[in-house]
C-alpha angles and dihedrals in degrees: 000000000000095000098049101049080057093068127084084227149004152184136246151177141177132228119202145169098255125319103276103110095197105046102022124066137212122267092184166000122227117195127187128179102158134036117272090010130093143146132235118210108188120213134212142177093251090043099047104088088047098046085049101062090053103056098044098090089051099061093045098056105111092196099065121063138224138228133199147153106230091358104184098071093056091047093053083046087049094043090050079067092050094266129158124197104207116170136044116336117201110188110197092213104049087046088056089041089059089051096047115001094178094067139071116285099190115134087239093051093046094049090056096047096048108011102039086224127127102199125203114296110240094222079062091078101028110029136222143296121340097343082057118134123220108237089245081073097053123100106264090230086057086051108047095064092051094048101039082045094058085051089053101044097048096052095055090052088057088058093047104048106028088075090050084057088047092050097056093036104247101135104094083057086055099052102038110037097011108046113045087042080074092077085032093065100034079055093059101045091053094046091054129165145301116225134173114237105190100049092060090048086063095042078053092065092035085067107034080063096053084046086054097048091041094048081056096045090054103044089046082050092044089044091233121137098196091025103158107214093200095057102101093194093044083051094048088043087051097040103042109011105045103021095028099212085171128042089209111025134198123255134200126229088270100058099258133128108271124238108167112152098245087056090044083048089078100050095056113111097027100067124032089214093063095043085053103054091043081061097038082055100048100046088051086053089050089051107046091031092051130349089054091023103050099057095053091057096067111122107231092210093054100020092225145096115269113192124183108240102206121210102182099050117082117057096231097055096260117147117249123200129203146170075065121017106219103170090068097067100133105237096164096073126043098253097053098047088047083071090058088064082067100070108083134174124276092254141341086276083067139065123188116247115207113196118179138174120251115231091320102161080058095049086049088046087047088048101040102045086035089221103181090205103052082045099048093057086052095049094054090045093248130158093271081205096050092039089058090045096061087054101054096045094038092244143145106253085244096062095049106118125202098268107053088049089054090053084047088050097054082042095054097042089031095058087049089065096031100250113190121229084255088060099043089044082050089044093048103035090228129125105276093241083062091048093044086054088054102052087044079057101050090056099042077053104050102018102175084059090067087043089053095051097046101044087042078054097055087036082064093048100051095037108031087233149064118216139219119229084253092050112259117153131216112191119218112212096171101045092111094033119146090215099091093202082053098049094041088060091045095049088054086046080054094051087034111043100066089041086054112032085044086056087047097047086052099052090043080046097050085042092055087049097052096043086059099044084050092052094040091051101042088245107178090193108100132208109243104171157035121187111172099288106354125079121214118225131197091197126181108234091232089058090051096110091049104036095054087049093051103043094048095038086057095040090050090043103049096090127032106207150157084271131035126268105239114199115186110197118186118170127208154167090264132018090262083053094055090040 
């Protein structure tokens, strides 16, 4: 430990008895400063307390940085012995993440790449599959290699991709978004979530009933008796082969009738059967991924819900959650948004705060293309659908129905992702002349929009990339490709990635903020969540007032651009409630 605090920086891993913070416990600390050197420091449960006192001050030396592959796992280990990481953090994964955020960013993967170096397996020391150890239960000497290894390794890859960050110029995205999302996030984790059990035990039984109802609605359609609705290949034979809902249909690898949901997709509307089995599908995904599901992730030592918030997944720098995944709850349909009443505060002292962005992709198209007319309908606090509507059907805003500003909608939302005049048509359910017209429409009506997207599609193919305002960048291997299915994806990547991963630095940039307010201001009410746009709040009723200032003061200030950030907060009893 002398020898380390010594050091302007070092590396460090945990070892631990499986990944679960608050049930599992740490075997042991690796340590490297130097390449091809590293030490080993063994836990147990009668030397913990001990270990832990030493190594306090060195983690809390902000001088000093640290360095880590996947470093948010070992600081909430840390921070489960009281210890707290104070200084610099580079994380090997999120720096490689940043370089190349399409490939894989695993410490073995990486060694390879950089470092031509395949390091120890760890199924080498602890098996495979049930008859699987956990690494408490290793011969230390065992141990020691493959931990003082990771420490090694990681360091050298440190040394071997920070300069990498410093020679395109993306530090400055790393210390100030990246990194401090990583205690954000810790934060967040530990905090986890309330549900209520027993409500979605009853909702269980709520949808096994409708299953029930729709199994018996399509095999009365299909005329089958026994149909089973989870074949794959009984439900193609029904579908295409005896009602003939398609004249050419399309077939699998292995020579079946396909119905996947997107080809089923295009059937919808048309035949009630199809209609039917769409909804018999999603309510049984409903079911297995969350009513049954939620409840037996509860984490007996908490009693909560403790999802992994991932920050080297998505391409565009979205965050990303599992085990569970709490960003695909459904909230457009009933069903789905019946799940959300089931997030509840922590006690009767709290109350959950939901505080989402309003239309924020279109305030960054609006910035970025410098369209005066989209932001002009921003500026003067209009409908920014029904404002778009008007223009396309040559209408006052006033005489915009609801149907032309849901048309407008898909369109505004649709050109962001470069939608085709086939998808909007299939979108709309509307001929695809009419669609293409539309679209026509949508660029005679915000001309600049068009501009943006052609001029961001010949940036990709000079550079290779597309860029964030903050400076993110998505790489476009396809861009010149001579497949056109292949080109035509990476050319809406191209429109899309600096829309989306801008709207994803400036909600990492507004959670930073809060987490510091909060911190600043002795706030007890803890973030719990991020869902896209919306962030989650455990709030103590008697920080109400102030919560709510701070959250949506941070959200509408974390971007200065050509149009206002808008931040809508509601509070509530449950997390639908607050929604």
């Amino acid at each position: 430990l002398r020898e380390v605090a010594a050091c302007p920086e070092f590396c460090f891993d945990t070892e631990t008895t499986g990944f679960d913070i608050f049930n599992d416990r740490i075997v042991g600390l690796s340590l490297a400063v130097r390449p091809y050197e590293a030490w080993y420091i063994p836990f147990n449960e009668s030397n913990t307390a001990e270990y832990a006192a030493l190594i306090r001050p060195l983690f809390a030396d902000e001088k000093i940085a640290k360095i880590g592959q996947n470093i948010k796992f070992d600081l909430m280990v840390l921070r489960r012995l009281g210890i707290t990481i104070r200084g610099r953090m580079y994380d090997t994964m999120i720096l490689h993440y940043l370089l190349d955020p399409e490939s894989r960013h695993n410490m073995n993967a990486l060694a390879e790449k950089y470092l031509n170096y395949k390091p120890i397996e760890i199924e080498t020391l602890i098996g495979k599959g049930s008859k699987q150890l956990t690494m408490d239960l290793v011969n230390v000497e065992r141990v020691k290699e493959y931990a003082a290894e990771d420490a090694d390794v990681t360091l050298q890859l440190k040394q071997a991709l920070y300069p990498m960050i410093e020679q395109i110029g993306l530090q400055h995205l790393y210390f100030e978004i990246e990194e401090p999302m990583i205690a954000v996030l810790a934060d967040i984790e530990m905090a986890g979530v309330r549900i209520d059990s027993e409500a979605l035990a009853v909702y269980a039984v709520e949808l096994n009933r409708k299953l029930a109802e729709l199994e018996a609605a399509i095999r009365t359609e299909a005329g089958e008796p026994n149909l089973n609705i989870n074949s794959a290949r009984q439900l193609g034979e029904v579908l295409f082969g005896k009602l003939r809902i398609a004249e050419k249909p399309k077939m699998t690898k292995t020579k079946q009738f396909s119905t996947e949901e997107e080809y089923l997709q295009t059937f919808a509307h048309k035949y009630e059967i199809v209609d039917k089995i769409l909804e018999y599908r999603g309510v049984k995904k409903l079911l297995s991924t969350y009513v049954e599901a939620l409840p037996l992730l509860v984490n007996p030592a908490t009693g909560k819900i403790h999802t992994s918030f991932n920050q080297a997944v998505t391409a565009t720098g979205r965050l990303s959650s599992t085990n569970p995944n709490l960003q695909n709850i459904p909230v457009r349909d009933e069903l789905g948004r019946r799940i959300r009443k089931a997030f509840i505060p922590s006690d009767d002292e709290h109350l959950l705060l939901s505080a989402d962005y309003s239309q924020v992709e279109l305030r960054l198209m609006a910035h970025l293309s410098g369209d005066e007319s989209l932001i002009a309908a921003f500026e003067h606090g209009e409908d920014v659908h029904a404002a778009t509507a008007a223009r396309l059907f040559g209408k006052e805003v006033a005489e915009v129905d609801s149907d032309e500003r849901r048309k407008a909608k898909t369109a505004n939302f649709g050109i962001i992702y470069g939608i085709s005049a086939f998808g909007l048509s299939q979108r709309l359910d509307i001929p695809r002349k009419e669609a293409k017209e539309i679209i026509e429409g949508y660029f005679a009506s915000y001309p600049h929009v068009k501009e943006y997207m052609d001029r961001v599609v010949e940036e990709a193919k000079r550079d290779g990339y597309v860029s964030t305002i903050f400076g993110r960048r998505r790489y476009l291997n396809d861009i010149a490709s001579r497949n056109a299915v292949a080109r035509g994806l990476a050319e809406r990547n191209a429109v899309n990635a600096p829309i989306q991963g801008s709207a994803a630095d400036i909600m990492k940039i507004a959670m930073i903020n809060v987490h510091r307010r909060f911190a600043a201001e002795g706030i007890r009410s803890r973030v719990i969540l991020q869902v896209h746009d919306e962030l989650v709040v455990d709030m103590l009723r008697s920080e109400q007032e102030r919560v709510t200032a701070i959250v949506t003061e941070c959200m509408e200030s974390a971007a200065q651009l050509k149009v206002r950030l808008i931040a809508d907060a509601g509070v509530g009893g449950n997390w639908l409630e607050a929604h």
